[in-house]
MDAnalysis code that builds the backbone (N, CA, C; Angstrom):
import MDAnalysis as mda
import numpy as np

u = mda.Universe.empty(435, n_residues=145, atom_resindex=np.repeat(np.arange(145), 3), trajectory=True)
u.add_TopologyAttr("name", ["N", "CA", "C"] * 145)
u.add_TopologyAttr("resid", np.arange(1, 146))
u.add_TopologyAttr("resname", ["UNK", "UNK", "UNK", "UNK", "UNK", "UNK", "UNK", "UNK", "UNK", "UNK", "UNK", "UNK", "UNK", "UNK", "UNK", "UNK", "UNK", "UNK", "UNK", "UNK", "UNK", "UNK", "UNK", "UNK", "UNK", "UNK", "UNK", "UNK", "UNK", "UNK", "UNK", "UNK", "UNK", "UNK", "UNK", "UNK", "UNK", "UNK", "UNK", "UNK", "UNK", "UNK", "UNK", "UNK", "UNK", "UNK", "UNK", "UNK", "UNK", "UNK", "UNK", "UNK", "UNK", "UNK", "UNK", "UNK", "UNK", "UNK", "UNK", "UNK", "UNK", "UNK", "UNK", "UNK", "UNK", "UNK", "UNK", "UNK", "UNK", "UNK", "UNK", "UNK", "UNK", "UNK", "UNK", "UNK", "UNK", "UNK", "UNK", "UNK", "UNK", "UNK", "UNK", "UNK", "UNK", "UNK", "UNK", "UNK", "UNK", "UNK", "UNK", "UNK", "UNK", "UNK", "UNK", "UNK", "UNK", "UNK", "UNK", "UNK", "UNK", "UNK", "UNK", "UNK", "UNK", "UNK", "UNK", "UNK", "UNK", "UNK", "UNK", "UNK", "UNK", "UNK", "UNK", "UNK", "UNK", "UNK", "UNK", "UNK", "UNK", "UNK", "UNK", "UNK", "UNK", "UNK", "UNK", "UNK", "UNK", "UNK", "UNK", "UNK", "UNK", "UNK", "UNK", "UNK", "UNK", "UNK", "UNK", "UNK", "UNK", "UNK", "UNK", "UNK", "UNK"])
u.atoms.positions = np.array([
    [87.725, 117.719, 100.662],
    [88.283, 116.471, 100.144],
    [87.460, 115.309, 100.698],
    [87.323, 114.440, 99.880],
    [86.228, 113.377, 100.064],
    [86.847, 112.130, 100.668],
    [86.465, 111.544, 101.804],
    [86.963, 109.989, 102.447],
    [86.835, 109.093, 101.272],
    [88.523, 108.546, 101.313],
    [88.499, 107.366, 100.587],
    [87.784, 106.274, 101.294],
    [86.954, 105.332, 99.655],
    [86.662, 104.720, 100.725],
    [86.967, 103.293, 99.623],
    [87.458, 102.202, 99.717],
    [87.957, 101.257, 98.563],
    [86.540, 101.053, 98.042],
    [86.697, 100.366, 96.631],
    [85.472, 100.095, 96.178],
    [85.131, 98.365, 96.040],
    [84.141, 98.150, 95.849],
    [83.992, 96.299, 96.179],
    [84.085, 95.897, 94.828],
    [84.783, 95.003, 94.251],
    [84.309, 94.860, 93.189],
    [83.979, 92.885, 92.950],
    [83.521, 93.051, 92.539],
    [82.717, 91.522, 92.138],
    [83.566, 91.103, 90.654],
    [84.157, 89.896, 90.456],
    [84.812, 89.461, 89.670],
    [83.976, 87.948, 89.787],
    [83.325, 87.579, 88.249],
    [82.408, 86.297, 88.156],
    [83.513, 86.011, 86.977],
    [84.384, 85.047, 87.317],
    [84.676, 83.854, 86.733],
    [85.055, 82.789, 86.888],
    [84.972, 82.000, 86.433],
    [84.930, 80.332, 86.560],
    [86.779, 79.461, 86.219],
    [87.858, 80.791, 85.474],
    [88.743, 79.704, 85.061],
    [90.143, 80.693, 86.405],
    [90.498, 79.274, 87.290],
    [91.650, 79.750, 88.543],
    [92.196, 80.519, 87.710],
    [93.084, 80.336, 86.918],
    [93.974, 81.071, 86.163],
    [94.270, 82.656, 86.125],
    [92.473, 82.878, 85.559],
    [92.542, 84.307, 85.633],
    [91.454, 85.103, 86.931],
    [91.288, 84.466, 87.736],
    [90.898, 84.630, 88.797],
    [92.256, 85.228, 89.651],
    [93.466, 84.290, 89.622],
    [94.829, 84.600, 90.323],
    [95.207, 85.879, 89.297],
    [94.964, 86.401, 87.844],
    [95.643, 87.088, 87.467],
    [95.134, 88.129, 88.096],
    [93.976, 88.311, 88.151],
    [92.871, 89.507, 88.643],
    [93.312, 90.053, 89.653],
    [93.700, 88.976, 90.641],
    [93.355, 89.037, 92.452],
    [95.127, 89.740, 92.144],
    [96.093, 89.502, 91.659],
    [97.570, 89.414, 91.643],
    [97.339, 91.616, 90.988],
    [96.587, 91.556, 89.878],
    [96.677, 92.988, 89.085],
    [96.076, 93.508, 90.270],
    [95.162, 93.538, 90.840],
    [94.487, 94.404, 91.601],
    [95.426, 94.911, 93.295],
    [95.680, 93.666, 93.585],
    [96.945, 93.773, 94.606],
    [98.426, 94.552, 94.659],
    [98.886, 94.945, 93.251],
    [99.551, 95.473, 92.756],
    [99.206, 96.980, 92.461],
    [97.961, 97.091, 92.568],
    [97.158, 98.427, 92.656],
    [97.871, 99.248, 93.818],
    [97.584, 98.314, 94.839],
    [97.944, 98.665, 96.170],
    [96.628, 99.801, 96.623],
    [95.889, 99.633, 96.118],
    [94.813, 100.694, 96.557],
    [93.929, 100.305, 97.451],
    [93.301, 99.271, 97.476],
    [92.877, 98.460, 98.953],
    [91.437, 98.297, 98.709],
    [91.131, 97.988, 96.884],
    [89.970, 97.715, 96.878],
    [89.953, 96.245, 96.910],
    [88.410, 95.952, 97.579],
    [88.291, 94.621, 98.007],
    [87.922, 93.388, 96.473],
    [88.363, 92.736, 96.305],
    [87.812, 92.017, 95.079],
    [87.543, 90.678, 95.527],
    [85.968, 90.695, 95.194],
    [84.879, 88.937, 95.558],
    [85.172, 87.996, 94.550],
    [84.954, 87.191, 94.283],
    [84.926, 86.261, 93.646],
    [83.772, 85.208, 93.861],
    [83.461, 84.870, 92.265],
    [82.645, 83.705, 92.600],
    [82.372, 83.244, 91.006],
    [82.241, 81.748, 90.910],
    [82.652, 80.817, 89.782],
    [81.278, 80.902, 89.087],
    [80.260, 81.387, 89.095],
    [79.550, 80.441, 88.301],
    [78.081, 82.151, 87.995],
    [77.390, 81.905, 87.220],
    [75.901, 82.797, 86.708],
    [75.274, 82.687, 88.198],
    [74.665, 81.620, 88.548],
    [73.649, 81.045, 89.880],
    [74.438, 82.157, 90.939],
    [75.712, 81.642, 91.248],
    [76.207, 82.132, 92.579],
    [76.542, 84.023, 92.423],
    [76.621, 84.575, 91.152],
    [77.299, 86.121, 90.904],
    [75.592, 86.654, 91.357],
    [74.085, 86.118, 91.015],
    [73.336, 87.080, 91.177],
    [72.782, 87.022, 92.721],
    [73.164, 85.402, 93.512],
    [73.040, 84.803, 94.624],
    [73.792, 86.422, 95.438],
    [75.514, 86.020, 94.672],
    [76.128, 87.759, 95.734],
    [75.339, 88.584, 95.369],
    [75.037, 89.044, 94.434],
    [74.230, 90.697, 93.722],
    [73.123, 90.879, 94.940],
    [72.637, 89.638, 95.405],
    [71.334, 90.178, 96.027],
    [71.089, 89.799, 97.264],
    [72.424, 89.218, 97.819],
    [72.743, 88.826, 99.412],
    [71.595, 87.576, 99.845],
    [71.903, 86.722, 99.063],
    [71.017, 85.665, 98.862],
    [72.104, 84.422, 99.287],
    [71.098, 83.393, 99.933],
    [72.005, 82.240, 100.750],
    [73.722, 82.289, 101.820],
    [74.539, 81.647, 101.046],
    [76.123, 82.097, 102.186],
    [76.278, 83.314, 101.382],
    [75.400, 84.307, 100.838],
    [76.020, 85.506, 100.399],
    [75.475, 86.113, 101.550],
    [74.806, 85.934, 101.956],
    [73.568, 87.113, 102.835],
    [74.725, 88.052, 103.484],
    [75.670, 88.096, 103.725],
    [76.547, 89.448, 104.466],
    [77.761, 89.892, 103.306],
    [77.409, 89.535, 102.329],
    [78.196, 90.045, 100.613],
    [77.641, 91.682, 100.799],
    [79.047, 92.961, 100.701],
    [78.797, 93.601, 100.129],
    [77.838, 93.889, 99.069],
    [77.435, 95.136, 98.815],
    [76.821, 95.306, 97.266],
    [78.277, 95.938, 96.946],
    [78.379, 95.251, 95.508],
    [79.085, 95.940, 94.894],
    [79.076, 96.756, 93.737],
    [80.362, 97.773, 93.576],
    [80.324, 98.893, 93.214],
    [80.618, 98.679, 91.607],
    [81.226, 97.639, 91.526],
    [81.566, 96.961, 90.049],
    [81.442, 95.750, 89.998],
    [81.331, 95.398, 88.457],
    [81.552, 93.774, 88.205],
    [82.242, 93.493, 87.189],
    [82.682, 92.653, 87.334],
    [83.621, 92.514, 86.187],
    [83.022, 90.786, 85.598],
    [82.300, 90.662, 84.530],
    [81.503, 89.540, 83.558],
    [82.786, 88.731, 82.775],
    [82.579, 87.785, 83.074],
    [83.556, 86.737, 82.198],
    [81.892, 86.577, 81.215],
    [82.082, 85.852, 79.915],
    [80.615, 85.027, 79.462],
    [81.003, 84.179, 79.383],
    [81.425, 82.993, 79.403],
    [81.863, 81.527, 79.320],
    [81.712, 81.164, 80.326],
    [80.118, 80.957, 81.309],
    [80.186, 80.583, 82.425],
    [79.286, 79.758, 82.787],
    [79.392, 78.518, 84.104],
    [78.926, 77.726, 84.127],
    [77.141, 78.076, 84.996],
    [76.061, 77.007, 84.351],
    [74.750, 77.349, 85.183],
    [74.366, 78.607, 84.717],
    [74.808, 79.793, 84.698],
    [73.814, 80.533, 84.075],
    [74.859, 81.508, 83.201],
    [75.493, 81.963, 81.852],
    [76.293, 82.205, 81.022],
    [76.048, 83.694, 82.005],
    [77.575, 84.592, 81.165],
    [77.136, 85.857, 81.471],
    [76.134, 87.112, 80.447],
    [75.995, 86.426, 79.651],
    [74.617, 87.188, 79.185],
    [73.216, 86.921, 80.218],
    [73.384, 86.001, 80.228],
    [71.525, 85.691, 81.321],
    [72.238, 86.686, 82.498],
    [73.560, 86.343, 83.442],
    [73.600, 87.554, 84.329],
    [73.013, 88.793, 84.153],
    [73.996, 89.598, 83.048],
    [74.071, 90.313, 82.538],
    [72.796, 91.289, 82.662],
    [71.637, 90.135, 81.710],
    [70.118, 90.721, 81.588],
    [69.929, 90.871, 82.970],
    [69.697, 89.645, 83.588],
    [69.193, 89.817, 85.573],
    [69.717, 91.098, 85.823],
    [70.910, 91.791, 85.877],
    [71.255, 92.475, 86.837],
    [70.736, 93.894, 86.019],
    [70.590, 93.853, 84.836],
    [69.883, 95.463, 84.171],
    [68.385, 95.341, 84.248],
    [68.170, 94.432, 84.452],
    [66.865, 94.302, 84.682],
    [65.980, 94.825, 86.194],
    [66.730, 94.126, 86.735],
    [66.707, 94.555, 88.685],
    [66.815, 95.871, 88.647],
    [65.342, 96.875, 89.190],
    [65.767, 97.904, 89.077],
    [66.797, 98.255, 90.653],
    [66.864, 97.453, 91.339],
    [68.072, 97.670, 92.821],
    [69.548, 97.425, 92.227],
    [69.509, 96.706, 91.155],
    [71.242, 96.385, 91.282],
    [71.436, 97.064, 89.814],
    [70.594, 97.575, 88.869],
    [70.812, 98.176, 87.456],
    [72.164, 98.854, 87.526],
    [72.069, 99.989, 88.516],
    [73.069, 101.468, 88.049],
    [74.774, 100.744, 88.895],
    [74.562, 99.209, 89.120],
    [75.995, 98.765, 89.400],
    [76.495, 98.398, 87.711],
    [77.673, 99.594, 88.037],
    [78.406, 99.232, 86.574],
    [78.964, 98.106, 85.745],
    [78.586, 97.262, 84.904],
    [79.339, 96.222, 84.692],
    [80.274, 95.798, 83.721],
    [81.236, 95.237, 83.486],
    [82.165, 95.202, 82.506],
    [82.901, 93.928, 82.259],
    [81.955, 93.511, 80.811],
    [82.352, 91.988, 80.145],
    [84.271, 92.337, 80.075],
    [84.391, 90.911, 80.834],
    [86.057, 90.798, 80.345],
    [86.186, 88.740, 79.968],
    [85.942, 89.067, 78.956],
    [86.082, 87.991, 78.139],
    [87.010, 87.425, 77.113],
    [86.806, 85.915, 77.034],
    [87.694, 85.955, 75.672],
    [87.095, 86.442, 74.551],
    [86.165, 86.106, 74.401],
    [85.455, 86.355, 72.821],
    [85.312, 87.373, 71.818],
    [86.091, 87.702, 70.764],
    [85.843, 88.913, 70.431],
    [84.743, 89.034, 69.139],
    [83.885, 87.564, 69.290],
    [82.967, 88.369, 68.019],
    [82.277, 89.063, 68.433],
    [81.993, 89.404, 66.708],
    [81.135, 91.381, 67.109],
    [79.704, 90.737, 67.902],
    [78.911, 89.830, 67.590],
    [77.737, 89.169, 67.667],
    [77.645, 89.543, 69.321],
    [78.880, 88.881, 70.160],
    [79.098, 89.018, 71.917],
    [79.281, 90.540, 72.185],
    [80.189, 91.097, 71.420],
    [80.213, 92.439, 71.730],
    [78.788, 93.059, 71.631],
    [77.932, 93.442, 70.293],
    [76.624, 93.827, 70.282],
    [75.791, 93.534, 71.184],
    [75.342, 91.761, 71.685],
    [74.881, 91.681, 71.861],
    [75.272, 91.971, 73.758],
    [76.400, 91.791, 73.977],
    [76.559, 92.332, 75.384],
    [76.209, 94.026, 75.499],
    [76.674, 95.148, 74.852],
    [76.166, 96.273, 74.831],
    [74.355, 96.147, 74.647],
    [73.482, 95.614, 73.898],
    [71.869, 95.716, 73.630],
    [71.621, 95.171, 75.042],
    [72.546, 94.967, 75.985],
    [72.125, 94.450, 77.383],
    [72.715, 95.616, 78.504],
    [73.308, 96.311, 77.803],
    [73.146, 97.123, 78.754],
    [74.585, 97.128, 79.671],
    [75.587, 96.656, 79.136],
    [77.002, 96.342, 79.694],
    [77.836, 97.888, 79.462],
    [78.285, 97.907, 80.549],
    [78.827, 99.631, 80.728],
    [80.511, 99.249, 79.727],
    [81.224, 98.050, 79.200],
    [82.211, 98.156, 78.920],
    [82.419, 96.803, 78.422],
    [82.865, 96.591, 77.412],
    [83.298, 94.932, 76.871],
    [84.781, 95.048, 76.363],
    [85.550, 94.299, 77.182],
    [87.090, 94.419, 76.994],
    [87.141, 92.503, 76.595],
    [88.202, 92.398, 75.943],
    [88.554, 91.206, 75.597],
    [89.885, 90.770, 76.269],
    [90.164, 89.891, 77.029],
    [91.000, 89.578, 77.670],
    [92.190, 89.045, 76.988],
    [93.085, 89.960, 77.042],
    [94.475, 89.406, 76.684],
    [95.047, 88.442, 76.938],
    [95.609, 87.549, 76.200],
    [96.208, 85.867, 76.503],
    [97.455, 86.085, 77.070],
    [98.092, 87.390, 77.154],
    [99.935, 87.766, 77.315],
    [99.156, 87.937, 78.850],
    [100.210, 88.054, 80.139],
    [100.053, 87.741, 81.719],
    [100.154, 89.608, 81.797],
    [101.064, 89.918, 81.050],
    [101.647, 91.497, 81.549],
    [100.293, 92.271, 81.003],
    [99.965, 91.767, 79.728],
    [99.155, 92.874, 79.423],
    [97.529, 92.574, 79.874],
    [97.595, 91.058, 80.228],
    [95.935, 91.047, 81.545],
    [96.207, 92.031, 82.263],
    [97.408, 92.080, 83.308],
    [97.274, 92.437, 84.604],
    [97.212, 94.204, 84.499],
    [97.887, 94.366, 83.299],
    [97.987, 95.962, 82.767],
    [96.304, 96.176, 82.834],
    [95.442, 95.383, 82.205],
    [94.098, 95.895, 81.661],
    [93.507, 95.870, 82.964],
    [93.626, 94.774, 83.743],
    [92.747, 94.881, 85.171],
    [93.053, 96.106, 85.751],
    [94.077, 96.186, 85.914],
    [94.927, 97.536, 86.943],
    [94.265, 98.790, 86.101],
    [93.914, 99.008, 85.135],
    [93.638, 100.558, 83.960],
    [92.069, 100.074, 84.475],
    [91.183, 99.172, 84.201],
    [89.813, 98.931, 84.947],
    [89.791, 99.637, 86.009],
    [90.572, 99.001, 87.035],
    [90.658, 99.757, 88.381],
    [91.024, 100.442, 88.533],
    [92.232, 101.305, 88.064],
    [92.389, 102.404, 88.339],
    [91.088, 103.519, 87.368],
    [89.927, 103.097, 86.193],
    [89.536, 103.938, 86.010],
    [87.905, 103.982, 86.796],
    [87.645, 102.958, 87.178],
    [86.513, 103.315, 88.051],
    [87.163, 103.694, 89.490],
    [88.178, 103.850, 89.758],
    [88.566, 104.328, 91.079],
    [88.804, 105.862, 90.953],
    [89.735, 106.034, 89.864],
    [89.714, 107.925, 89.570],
    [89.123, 108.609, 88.797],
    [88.681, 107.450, 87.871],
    [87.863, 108.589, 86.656],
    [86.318, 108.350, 87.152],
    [85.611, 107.575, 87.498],
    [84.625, 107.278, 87.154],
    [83.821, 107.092, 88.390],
    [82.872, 108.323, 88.802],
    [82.445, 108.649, 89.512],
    [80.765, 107.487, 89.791],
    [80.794, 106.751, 90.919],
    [80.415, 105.671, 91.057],
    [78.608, 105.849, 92.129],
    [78.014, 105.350, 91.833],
    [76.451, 105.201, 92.579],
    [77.019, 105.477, 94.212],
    [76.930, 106.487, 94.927],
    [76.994, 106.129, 96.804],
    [78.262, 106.474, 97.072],
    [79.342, 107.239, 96.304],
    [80.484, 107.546, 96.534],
    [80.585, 108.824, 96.111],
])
């Protein structure tokens, strides 16, 4: 049997709102994975690569992509981090509002492990964060774990 060990996950978005829904679904997990935060494109690849007040940032094991974001959108992330061959095989997963197909396509031709559209209802965000986390925590066998 294998040591649990929580997983880090990186959450880049910019609106409090669903930043508190995230931090609130994941806490409710009760599983004791750690979740980062940070508002903006500049500062998510700043953590990715332990760059400036990130320099003692975990790497993390997931990310979770808003695209409506300030300084650098999450498509330009997006590319940076599939591009990097050090941070590529970190899984990432657009959770956005947007559901045209155009964001969807064009987030998959980048290389996005998952594009979920964020529910406007509170129960059924916190449902989708918690099924995120619970499926890279049991189903989904992760880089170093």
């Amino acid at each position: 049997m294998s040591e649990f060990r929580p997983i880090e996950v990186l959450l880049v978005e910019d609106d409090p709102g669903d930043v508190l829904l995230c931090q609130e679904a994941f806490s409710h997990n009760k599983v004791g994975n750690n979740l980062h935060v940070v508002q903006d494109g500049e500062q998510a690849l700043a953590f990715l690569r332990g760059e400036g007040p990130h320099g003692s940032a975990p790497r993390p094991d997931l990310v979770l992509l808003d695209l409506n974001l300030p300084r650098l959108n999450g498509f330009e992330v997006l590319q940076e981090v599939k591009a990097d061959p050090s941070l590529r095989s970190i899984p990432v997963v657009i959770l956005t509002t947007s559901e045209a197909e155009q964001d969807i396509l064009r987030g998959y031709n980048l290389h996005a492990n998952a594009y979920i559209t964020k529910p406007v209802d509170f129960e059924q965000f916190t449902r989708v964060v918690r099924q995120i986390d619970e499926f890279f925590v049991t189903v989904v066998k992760l880089p170093g774990k």
